[in-house]
C-alpha positions in Angstrom: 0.0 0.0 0.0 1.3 3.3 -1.4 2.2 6.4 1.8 -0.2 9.3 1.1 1.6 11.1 3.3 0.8 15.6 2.3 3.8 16.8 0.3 5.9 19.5 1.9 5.7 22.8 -0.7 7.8 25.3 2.1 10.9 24.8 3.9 11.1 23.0 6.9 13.0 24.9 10.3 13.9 23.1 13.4 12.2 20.6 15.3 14.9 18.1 15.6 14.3 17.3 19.1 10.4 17.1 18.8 10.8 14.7 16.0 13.3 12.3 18.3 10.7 12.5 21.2 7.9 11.4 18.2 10.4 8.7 16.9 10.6 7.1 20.0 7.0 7.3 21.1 6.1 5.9 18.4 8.7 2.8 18.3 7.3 2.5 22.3 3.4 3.1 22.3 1.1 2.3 19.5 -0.7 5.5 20.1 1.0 8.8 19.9 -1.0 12.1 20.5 0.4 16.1 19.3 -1.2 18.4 21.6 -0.3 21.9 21.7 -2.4 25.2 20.6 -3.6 26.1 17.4 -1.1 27.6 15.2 1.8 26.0 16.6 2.7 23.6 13.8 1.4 19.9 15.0 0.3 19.1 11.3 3.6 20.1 9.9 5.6 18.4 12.0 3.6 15.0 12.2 4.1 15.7 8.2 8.1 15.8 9.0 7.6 12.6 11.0 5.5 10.7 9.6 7.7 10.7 6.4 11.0 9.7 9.0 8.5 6.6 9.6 7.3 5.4 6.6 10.4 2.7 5.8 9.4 1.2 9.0 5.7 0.1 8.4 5.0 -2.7 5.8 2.1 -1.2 4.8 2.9 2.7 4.8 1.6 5.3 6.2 -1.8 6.8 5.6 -3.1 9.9 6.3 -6.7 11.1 7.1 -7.2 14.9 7.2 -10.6 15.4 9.5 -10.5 19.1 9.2 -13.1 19.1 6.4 -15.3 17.2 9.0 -17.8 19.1 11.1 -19.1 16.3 12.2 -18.4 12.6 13.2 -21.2 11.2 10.2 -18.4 10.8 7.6 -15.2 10.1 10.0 -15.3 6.2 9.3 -16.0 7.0 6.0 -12.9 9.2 5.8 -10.4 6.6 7.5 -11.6 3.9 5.4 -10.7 5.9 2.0 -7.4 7.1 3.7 -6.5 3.1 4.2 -7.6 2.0 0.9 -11.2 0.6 2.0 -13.9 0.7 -0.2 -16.8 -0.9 1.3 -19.5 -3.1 -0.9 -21.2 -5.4 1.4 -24.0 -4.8 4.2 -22.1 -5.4 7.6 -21.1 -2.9 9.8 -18.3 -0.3 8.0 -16.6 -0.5 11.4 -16.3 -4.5 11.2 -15.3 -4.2 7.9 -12.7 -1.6 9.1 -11.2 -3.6 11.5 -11.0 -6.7 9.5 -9.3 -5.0 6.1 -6.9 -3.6 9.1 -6.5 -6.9 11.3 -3.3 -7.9 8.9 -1.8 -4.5 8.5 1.8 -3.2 9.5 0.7 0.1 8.7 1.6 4.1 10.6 -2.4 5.7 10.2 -2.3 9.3 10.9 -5.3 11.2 11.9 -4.9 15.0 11.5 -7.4 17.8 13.7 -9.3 15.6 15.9 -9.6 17.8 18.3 -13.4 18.7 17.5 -14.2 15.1 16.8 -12.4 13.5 20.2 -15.1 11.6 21.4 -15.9 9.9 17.9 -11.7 9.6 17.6 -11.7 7.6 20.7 -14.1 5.4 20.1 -13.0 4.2 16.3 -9.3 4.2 17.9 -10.8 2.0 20.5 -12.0 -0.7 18.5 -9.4 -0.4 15.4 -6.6 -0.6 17.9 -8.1 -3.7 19.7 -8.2 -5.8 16.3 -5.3 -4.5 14.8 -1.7 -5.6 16.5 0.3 -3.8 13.7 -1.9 -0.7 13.6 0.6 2.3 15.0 -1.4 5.4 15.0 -0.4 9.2 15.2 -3.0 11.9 16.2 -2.7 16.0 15.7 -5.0 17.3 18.5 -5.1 20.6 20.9 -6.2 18.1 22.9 -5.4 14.6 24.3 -7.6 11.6 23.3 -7.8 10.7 26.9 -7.3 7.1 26.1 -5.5 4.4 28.1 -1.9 4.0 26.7 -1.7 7.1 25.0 1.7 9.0 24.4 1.7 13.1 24.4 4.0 15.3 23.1 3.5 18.5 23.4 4.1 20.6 20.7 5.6 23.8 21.8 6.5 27.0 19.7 9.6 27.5 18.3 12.8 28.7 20.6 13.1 32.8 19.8 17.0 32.3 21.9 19.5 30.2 21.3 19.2 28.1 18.4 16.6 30.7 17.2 14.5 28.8 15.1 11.8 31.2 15.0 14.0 33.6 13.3 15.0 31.4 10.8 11.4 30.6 9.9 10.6 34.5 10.1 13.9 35.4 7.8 12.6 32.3 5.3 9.4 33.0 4.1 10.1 36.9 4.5 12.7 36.0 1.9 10.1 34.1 0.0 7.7 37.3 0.2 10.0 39.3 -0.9 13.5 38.9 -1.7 16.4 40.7 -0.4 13.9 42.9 2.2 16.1 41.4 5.0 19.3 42.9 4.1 18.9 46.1 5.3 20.5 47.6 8.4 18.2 46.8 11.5 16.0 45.0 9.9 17.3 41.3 11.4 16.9 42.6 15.3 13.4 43.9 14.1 12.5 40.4 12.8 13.8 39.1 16.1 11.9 41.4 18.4 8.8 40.1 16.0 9.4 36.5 16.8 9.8 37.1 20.6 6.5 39.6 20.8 4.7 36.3 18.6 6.1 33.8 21.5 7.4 31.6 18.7 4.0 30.8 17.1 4.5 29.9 13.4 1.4 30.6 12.4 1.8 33.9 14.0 5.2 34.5 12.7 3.8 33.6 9.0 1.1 36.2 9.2 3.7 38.5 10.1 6.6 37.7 7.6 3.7 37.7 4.6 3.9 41.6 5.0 7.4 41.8 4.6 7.7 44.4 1.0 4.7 45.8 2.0 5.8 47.2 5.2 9.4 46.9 6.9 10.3 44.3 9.3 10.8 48.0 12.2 7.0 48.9 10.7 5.5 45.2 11.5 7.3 44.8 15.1 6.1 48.4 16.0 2.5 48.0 14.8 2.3 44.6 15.6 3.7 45.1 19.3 1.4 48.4 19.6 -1.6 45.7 18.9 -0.1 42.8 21.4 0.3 45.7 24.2 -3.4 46.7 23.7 -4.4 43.6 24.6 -1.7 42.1 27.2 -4.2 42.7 30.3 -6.9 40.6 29.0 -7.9 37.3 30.7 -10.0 35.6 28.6 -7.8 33.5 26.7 -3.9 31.8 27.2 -1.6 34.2 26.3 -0.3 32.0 23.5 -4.1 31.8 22.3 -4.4 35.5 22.6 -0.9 36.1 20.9 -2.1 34.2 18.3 -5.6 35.9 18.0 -4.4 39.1 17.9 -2.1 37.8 14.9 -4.8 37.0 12.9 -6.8 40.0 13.8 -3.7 42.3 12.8 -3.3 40.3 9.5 -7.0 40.6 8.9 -7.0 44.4 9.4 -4.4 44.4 6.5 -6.5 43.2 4.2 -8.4 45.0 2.0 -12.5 45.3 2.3 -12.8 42.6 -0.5 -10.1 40.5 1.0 -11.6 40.7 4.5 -15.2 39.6 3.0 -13.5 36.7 0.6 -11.9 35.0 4.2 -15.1 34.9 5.5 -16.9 33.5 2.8 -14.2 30.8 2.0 -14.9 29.4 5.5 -17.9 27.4 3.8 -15.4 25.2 1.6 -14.4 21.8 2.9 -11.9 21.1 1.5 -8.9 22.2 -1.1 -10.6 24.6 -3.5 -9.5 26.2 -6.9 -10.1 29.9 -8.0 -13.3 28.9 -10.3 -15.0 27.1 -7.3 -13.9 30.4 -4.8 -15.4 32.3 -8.1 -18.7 30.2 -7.9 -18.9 30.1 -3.9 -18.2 33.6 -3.1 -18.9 35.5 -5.7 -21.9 38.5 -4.5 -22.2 41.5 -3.4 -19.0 43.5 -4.0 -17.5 40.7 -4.9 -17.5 40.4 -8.6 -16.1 37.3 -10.2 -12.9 39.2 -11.2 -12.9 40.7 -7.5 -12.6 37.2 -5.8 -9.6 36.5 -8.1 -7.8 39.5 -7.1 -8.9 38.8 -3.6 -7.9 35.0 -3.3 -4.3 36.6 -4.8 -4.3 38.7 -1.9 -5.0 36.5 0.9 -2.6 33.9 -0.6 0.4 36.9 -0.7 -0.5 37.9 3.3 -0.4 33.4 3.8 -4.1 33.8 4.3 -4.7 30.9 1.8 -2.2 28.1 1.2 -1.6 27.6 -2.5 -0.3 24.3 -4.6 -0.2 25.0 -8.0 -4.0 25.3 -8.8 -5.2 24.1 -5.4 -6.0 26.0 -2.2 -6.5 25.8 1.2 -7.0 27.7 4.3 -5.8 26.2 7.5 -8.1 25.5 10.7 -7.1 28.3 12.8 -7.7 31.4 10.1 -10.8 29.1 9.2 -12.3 29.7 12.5 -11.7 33.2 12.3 -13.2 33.9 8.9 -16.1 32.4 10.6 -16.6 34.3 13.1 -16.7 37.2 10.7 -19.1 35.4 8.9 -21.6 35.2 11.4 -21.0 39.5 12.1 -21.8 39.4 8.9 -24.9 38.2 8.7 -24.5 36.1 5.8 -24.4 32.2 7.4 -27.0 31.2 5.2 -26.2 32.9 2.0 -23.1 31.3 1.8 -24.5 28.0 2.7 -26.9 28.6 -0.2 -24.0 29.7 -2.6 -22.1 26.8 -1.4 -24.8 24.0 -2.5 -25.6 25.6 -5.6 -22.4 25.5 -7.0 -21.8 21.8 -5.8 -25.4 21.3 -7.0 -23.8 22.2 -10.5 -20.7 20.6 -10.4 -23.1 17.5 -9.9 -25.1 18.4 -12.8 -21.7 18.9 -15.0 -20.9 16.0 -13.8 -23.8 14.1 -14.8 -24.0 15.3 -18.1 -20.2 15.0 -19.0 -20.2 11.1 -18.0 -20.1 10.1 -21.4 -17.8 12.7 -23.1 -14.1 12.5 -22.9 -13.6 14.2 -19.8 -15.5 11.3 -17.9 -12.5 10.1 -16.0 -11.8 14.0 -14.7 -15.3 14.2 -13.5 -15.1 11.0 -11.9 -12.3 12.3 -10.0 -13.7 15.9 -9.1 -16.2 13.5 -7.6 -14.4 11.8 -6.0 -12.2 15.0 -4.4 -14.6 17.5 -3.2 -16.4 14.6 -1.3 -16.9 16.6 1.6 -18.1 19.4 0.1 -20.6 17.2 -1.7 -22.1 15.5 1.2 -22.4 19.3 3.3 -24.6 20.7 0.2 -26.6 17.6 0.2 -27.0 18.0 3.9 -28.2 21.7 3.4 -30.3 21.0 0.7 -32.1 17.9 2.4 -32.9 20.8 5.2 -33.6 23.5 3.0 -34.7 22.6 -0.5 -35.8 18.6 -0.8 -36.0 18.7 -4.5 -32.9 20.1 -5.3 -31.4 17.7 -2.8 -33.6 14.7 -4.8 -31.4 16.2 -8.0 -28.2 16.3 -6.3 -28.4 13.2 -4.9 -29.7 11.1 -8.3 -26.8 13.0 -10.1 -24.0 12.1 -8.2 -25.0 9.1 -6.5 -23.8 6.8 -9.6 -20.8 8.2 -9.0 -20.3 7.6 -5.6 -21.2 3.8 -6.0 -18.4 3.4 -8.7 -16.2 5.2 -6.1 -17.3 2.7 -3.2 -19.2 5.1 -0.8 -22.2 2.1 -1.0 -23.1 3.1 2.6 -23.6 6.7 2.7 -25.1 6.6 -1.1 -27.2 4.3 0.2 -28.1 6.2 3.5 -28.6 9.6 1.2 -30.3 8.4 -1.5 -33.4 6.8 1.0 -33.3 10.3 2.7 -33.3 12.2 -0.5 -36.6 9.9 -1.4 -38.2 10.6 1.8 -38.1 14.2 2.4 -38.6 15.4 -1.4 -41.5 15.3 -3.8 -43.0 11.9 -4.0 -42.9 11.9 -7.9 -40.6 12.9 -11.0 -37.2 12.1 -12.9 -35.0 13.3 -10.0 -36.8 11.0 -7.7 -36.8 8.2 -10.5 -33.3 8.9 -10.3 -32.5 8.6 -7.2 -34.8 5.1 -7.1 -32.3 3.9 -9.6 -29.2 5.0 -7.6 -30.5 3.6 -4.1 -31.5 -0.1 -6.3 -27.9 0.1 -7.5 -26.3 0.4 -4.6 -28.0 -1.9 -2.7 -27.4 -4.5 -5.7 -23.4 -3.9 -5.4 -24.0 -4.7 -2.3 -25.5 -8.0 -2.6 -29.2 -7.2 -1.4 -30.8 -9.0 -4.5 -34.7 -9.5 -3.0 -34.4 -5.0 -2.3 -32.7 -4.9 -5.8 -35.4 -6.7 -6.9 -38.3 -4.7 -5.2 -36.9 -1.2 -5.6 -36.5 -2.1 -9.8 -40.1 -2.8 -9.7 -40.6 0.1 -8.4 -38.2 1.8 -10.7 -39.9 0.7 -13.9 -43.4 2.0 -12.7 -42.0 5.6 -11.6 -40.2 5.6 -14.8 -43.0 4.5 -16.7 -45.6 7.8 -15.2 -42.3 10.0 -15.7 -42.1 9.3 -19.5 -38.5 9.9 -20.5 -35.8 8.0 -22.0 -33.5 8.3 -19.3 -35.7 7.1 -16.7 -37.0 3.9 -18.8 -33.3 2.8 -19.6 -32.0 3.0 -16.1 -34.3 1.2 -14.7 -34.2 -1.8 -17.4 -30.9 -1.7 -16.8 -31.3 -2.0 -12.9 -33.8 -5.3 -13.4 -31.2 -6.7 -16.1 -28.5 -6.3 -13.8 -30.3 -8.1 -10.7 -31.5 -10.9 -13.2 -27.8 -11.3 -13.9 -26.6 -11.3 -10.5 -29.3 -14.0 -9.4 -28.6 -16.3 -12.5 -31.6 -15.5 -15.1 -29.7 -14.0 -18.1 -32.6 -14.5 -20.9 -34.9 -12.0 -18.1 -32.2 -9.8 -18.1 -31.9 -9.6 -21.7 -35.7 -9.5 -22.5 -35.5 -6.8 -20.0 -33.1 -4.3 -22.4 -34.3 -5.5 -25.1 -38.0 -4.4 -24.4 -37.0 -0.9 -23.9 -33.9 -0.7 -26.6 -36.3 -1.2 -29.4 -39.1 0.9 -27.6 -37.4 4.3 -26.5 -36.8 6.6 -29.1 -34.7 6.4 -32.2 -33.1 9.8 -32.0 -31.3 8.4 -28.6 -27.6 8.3 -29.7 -26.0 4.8 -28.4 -23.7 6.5 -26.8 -26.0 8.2 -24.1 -24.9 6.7 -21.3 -27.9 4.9 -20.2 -27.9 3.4 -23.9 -24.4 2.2 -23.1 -25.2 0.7 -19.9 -27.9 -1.6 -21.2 -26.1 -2.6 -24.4 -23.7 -3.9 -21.8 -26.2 -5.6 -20.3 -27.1 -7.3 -23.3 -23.7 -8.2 -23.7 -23.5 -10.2 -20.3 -26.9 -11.7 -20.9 -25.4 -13.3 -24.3 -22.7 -14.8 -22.7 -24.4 -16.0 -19.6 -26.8 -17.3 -22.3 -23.8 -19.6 -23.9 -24.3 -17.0 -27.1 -20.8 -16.7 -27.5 -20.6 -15.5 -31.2 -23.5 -13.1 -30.6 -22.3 -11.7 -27.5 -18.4 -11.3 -29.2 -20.3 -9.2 -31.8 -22.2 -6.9 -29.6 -19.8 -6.4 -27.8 -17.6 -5.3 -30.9 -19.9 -3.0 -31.7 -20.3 -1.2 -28.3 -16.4 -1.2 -27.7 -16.5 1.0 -30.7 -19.2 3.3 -29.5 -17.0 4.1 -26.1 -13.8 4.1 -27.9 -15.4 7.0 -30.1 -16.3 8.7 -26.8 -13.4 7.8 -24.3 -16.3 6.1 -22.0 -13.6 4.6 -19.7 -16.3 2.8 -17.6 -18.1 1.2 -20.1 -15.7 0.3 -22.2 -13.7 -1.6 -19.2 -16.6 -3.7 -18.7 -16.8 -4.4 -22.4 -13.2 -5.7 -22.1 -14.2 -8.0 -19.6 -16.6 -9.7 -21.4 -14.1 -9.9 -24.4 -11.8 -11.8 -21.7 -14.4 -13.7 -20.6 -15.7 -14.8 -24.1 -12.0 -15.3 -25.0 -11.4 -18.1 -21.9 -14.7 -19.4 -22.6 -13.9 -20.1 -26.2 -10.3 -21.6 -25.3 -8.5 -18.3 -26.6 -6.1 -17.9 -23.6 -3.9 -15.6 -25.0 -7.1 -12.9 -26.3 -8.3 -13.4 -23.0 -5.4 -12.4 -21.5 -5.1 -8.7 -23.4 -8.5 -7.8 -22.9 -8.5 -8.4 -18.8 -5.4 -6.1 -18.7 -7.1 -3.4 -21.0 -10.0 -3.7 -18.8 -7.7 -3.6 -15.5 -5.8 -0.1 -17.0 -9.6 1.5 -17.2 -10.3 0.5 -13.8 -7.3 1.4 -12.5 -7.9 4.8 -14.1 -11.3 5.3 -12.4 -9.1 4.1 -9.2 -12.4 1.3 -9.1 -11.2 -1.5 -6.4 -14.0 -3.6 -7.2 -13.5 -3.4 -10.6 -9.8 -4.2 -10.8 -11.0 -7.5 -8.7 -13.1 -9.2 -11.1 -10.1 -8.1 -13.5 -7.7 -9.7 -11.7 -9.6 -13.0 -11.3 -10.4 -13.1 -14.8 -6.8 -12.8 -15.6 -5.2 -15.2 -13.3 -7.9 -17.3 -14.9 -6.2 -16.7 -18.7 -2.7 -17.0 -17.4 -4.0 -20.3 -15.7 -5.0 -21.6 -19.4 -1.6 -20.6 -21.0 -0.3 -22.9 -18.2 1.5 -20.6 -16.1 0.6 -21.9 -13.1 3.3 -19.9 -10.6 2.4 -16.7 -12.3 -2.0 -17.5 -12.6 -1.7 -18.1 -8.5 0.3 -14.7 -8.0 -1.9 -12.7 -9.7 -5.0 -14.9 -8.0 -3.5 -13.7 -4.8 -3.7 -9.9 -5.5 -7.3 -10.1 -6.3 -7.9 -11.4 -3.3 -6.0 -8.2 -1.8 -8.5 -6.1 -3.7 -11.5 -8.2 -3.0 -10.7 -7.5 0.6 -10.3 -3.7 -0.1 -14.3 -3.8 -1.0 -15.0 -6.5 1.9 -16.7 -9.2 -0.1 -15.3 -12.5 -1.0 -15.0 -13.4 -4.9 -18.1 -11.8 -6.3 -19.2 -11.4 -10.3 -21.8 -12.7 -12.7 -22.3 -16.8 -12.2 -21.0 -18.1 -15.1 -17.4 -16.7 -13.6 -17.4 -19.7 -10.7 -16.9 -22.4 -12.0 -14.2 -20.7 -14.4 -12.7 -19.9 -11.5 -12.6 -23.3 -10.2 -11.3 -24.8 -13.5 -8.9 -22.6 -14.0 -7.6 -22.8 -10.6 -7.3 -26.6 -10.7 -5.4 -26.2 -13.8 -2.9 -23.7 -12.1 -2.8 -26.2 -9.2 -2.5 -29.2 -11.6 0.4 -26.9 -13.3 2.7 -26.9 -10.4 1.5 -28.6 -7.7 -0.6 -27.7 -4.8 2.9 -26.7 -2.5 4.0 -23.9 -5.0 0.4 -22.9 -5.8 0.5 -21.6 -2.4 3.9 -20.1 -2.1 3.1 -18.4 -5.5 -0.4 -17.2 -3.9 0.5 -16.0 -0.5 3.3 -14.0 -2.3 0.4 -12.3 -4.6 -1.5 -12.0 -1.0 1.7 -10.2 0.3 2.2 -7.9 -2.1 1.1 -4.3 -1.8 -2.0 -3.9 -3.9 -0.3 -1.1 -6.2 2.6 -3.6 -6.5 0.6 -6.4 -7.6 -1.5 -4.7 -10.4 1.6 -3.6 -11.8 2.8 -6.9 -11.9 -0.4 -8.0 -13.6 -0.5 -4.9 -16.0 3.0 -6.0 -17.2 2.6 -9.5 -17.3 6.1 -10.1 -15.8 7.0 -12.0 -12.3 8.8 -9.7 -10.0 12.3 -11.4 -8.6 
């Protein structure tokens, strides 16, 4: 398993003795808590040492940001993408959790917990029990308050001695503008800056942003005249008030526009670009152009983090912008603003899914998850049909990216609180009988396609029709009645209208369907030819997800008309699709399919490696082998062949070596074709 550990984009200062006392907590306790006050760098430098760690875990490290999180609804959810889970069955997502962990020499790192701390404990609590080689490192202001625990508290940096607060200040002054620190005076100005700001590097940020603008003498008088104004007050720790008054200096710098863009920023999740600041913020004074020029503005002053295209505004500043949202008055505007622009990227999304940008919308689905499930929130309190709309548009997505669950959970609130008729409901009636199909609920798949057809039969369109045929066809092949499933598509292919291009996408999806039902019908020339045909249509389009299931059925026609070697090419084009859609399920049956062609060239050794990463991935969706019937008893033969082969004591040494393997490591291995020494 691959680290996804954040990348470092600015110089790293000090620490060195912090990082030891991490190092060693961490070879001594398998929980390690940084606790310290906001601002004072516990992200950063559980970045620093979490990267120092990562040769020491099997497995890697993984990280789980839960700063996007306002609540603890989607924190299993987040740990079980950051560890490569992706959940198709109907247990309990904390079971699962614990079992795909129960194996794993792995470093998980969960950063800002401290507004989820209850919730934390609980999931550490039982991941922790059932996992001996789960090590885990928290970022929180506070402690966990769990037995076995290890703190280190994360203090600022020195401003004597070794003066690493200096060097920090003099480093990204330098990067703000360069050569301002050259001048007489100015390096015992920076200092007296670093000791007024206790060390804080947040605070000491803020400040050296506004070196060019203002001299280092300017910032330390100002800045002290602002920290004496406040020294008597008794509200808050003076390293919390230090750090307050920071901000509230660096916000008084801004200009009107820049001021109103923090606040309205605080409604984003996650990492942003300018369009979606553009789309989210944009009102009022703030033209389109205006937020532009703003978001430059607060990114100069270190406002806004910037990487290349992306942004981000850390916890602390968010809190503030906040606050100045509420003084504002405009909470709910910008919670409105928020879900329609979400609501369109859903709608963009939706309509792009068969053009050639399907596999970039797939992914901006799959990144601005958080963002996505707060607008659907919002909308399911505020506006139930848009919400219906959001959640049919997306919710495809999110059961090709694994989020079964929570699709599954949205989509049944999205039916019951919106209108009780219409296409988006239709819609989302297809989505919730998908989902609960993938995840093996035939006798609901069943019922809620019944259901499907009817709705989509009073709605009247197209769209609506198609889906749900190809809901029922896909449950009649799951459950082992091809010739219903292809009566099913075939009904409403020759019965919706002409002008429907084949490539719409629910066109594609039951031509596919009609596919499977051929070959699970022994109609092997038939079902070659179709599926011919509709390769060509998503080829034309660059329909990745289509297409990659068209390639399976090419392998699977292949093996099932002795054609090994044809067999063999299609399962790896289908594998490189999936693996562009980053689809776990989907690079399973892949896998099993191609051990199953290598098996039938006789390459026994290699048919049980590959055999044994598809079990890694069928354990990254939970379920054991799954697929359409007719791949079982394949299976089985193909296995006894590999066994046969090589005999049953290097069928397992060749398989537990596949079962070892990281899962990135083993699909290369696949896609190539070669055995790793």
């Amino acid at each position: 398993m691959l680290s996804n550990i954040p990348e470092e984009t600015t110089s790293f200062v000090g620490r060195e003795a912090e990082l030891d006392r991490i190092e060693h907590a961490l070879a001594t306790s398998r929980l390690t808590t940084l606790t310290g006050t906001g601002g004072v760098g516990k992200t950063r430098l559980a970045v620093r040492a979490a990267g120092r760690a990562d040769a020491g875990y099997r497995d890697g490290v993984r990280w789980a940001d839960l700063a996007p999180l306002h609540g603890d609804e989607l924190l299993l959810a987040t740990v079980s993408d950051a560890v490569g889970l992706s959940d198709h069955t109907l247990r309990m997502p904390i079971d699962v959790l614990c079992e795909w962990l129960a194996d794993k020499h792995l470093l998980l790192v969960l950063d800002s917990c401290e507004h989820l701390r209850p919730a934390c404990a609980h999931l550490l609590g039982e991941i922790l029990t059932t996992s001996p080689g789960l090590t885990v490192l928290v970022t929180s202001r506070q402690p966990l308050d769990m037995k076995g625990e290890q703190l280190v508290e994360v203090e600022p940096l020195p401003v004597e001695g070794t003066a690493d607060a200096l060097a920090l200040f003099r480093d990204r002054a330098e990067a703000a503008a360069p050569g301002t620190l050259d001048e007489p005076g100015t390096v015992t100005a920076a200092a007296e800056i670093c000791r007024r700001l206790e060390g804080i590097p947040l605070a000491i940020e803020l400040a050296a942003a506004a070196v060019g603008r203002r001299s280092a003498e300017e910032i330390a008088t100002r800045l002290g005249s602002r920290l004496d104004m406040f020294a008597d007050a008794t509200l808050r720790p003076p390293r919390h008030r230090t750090l307050r008054t920071t901000i509230g200096w660096s916000h008084e710098l801004c200009t009107p526009k820049e001021r109103l863009l923090w606040a309205r920023l605080v409604v984003l999740r996650g990492d942003f670009d300018a369009d979606t600041a553009v789309a989210v913020c944009t009102g009022g004074p703030l033209t389109a152009d205006g937020v532009r020029t703003a978001l430059r503005g607060l990114v100069a002053k270190s406002v806004v983090a910037h990487d290349g295209v992306r942004h981000r505004m850390l916890d602390t500043l968010r809190e503030y912008g906040r606050m100045w949202l509420a003084e504002l008055g405009e909470e709910r505007a910008a919670a409105d603003r928020h879900a329609a622009c979400f609501l369109q990227l859903a709608r963009n999304a939706h309509a792009g899914w068969t053009g050639d940008d399907q596999i970039l919308w797939y992914h901006r689905i799959a990144e601005s998850h958080a963002d996505l499930c707060a607008a659907l929130d919002h909308l399911l309190a505020h506006d139930t049909s848009a919400a219906q709309e959001m959640a049919g548009r997306i919710g495809f997505f999110w059961c090709c990216c694994g989020h079964l669950p929570q699709t599954r959970g949205y989509a049944q609130r999205a039916l019951d609180a919106g209108p009780a008729a219409g296409p988006h409901r239709t819609r989302v009636l297809w989505v919730l009988g998908i989902c609960v199909m993938l995840q093996g609920d035939y006798p609901a798949a069943e019922r809620i396609g019944e259901e499907c057809v009817r709705a989509a039969a009073d709605d009247g369109t197209d769209e609506g029709i198609l889906a749900a045929a190809y809901l029922r066809g896909l449950t009649h092949l799951m459950t082992g009645e091809p010739d219903k499933g292809l009566h099913e598509v075939d009904r409403v292919l020759g019965t919706t209208g002409a002008g429907t291009p084949l490539e719409s996408a629910y066109r594609l999806r039951c031509h596919l369907i009609t596919v499977f039902a051929l070959t699970g019908l022994g109609r092997l020339d038939e079902a070659a030819e179709a599926a011919v045909v509709l390769r060509a249509a998503c080829e034309a389009k660059d329909e990745c997800w289509t297409l990659s299931y068209v390639d399976y059925q090419l392998a699977l026609i292949a093996l099932l008309q002795d054609r090994a070697e044809a067999a063999a090419a299609h399962a790896r084009s289908m594998l490189t699709g999936k693996h562009r859609l980053r689809d776990s399920f989907g690079i399973a049956l892949g896998l099993d399919l191609l051990a199953a062609a290598i098996a039938a060239q006789g390459e026994g050794a290699h048919a049980a490696r590959v055999y044994g990463t598809g079990q890694v991935y069928w354990r990254m969706v939970g379920h054991p082998q799954r697929g359409t019937p007719e791949l079982g008893p394949l299976r089985e033969a193909c296995e006894r062949q590999a066994r046969a082969a090589i005999g049953d004591a290097a069928y397992r040494r060749a398989f537990e070596r596949g079962r070892a393997d990281s899962a990135e490591a083993g699909l290369a291995l696949a896609l190539h074709g070669e055995l790793l020494a």
